[in-house]
C-alpha positions, 0 to 999 in steps of 0.5 A: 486517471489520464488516457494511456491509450497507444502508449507501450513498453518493451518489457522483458518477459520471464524468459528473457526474450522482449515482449510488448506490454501496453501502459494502459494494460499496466495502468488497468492491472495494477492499479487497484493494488497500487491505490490499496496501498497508497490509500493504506498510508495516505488515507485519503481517497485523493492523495492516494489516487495522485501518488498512484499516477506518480506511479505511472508518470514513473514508468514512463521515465523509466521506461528504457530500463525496465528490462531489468525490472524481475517482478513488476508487481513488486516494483510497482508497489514500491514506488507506490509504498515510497511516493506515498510515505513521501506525500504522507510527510508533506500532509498533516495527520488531521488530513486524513479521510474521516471516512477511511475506518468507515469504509474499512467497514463491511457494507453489509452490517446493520446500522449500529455495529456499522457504527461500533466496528467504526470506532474500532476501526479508528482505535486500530488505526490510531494505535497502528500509527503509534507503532514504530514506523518499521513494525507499522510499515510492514503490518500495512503491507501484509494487510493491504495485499497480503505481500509474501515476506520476500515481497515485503522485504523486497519492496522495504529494502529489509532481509526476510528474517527482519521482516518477520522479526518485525511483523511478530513485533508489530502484531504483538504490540498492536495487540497488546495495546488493543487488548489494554485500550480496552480493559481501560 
């Protein structure tokens, strides 16, 4: 990522007095969290750490009102979640990384389970894009950074009930189909 340093924004802190807070702090915090999520929808390492920028080419922009902002982290990852379902609709779905179902894959793991988790991995994730896009958005967020519901509803623009509502139905679903994939 592009050098920050020297750069700061005036943020208010939890008890409404100004603090200073460094763009490279924000940059060094969040970023991690932000790339899990961008990669979650993008799937590919590079399109994902683009729209992780795009983040913080943001709050440059918006650096003026960011005083209003309550929870940062939860903003943060909104831009993020929303700049990459944009990339997402401008990239074709063959894409994607071939390697992301490897890496989901624990290192640890002798060759040949390695290499069955992976397809499992894959089957997972070729029925998680076959989900509704609602189910399928909210499963992505409480896996990626195990989200809270009032986090996910926040960053989705859904109430808590119809978060939970739809992460009961996409983990049924998922599971449903997973189970049959596998029988047939």
């Amino acid at each position: 990522m592009a050098s920050v340093e020297g750069c700061s924004l005036a943020l208010s802190s939890m008890e409404g007095s100004r603090a200073e807070v460094d763009l490279a702090e924000l940059v060094e915090t969040y970023s991690p969290v932000l790339f899990r999520v961008a990669h979650s929808v993008l799937r590919s390492r590079a399109e994902a750490e683009d729209a992780v920028q795009d983040v913080f080419v943001r709050v440059l922009e918006h650096r003026r009102s960011l005083e209003a902002v309550r929870d940062v982290r939860v903003w943060l990852i909104r831009i993020a979640w929303n700049l990459a379902l944009d990339r997402r609709r401008r990239v074709r779905p063959e894409q994607f990384d071939e390697g992301f179902a490897e890496g989901l894959v624990a290192k640890d793991l002798p060759a040949d389970e390695a290499l069955h988790e992976a397809r499992r991995m894959r089957a997972v994730l070729r029925e998680l894009e076959r989900l509704p896009k609602a189910e399928r958005d909210v499963l992505l967020l409480a896996a990626i950074e195990e989200l809270g519901t009032a986090e996910m509803a926040e960053v989705l623009g859904r109430s808590e009930s119809a978060v939970r509502a739809l992460l009961f139905r996409a983990r049924s679903r998922l599971r449903e189909r997973l189970e049959r994939g596998d029988a047939g």
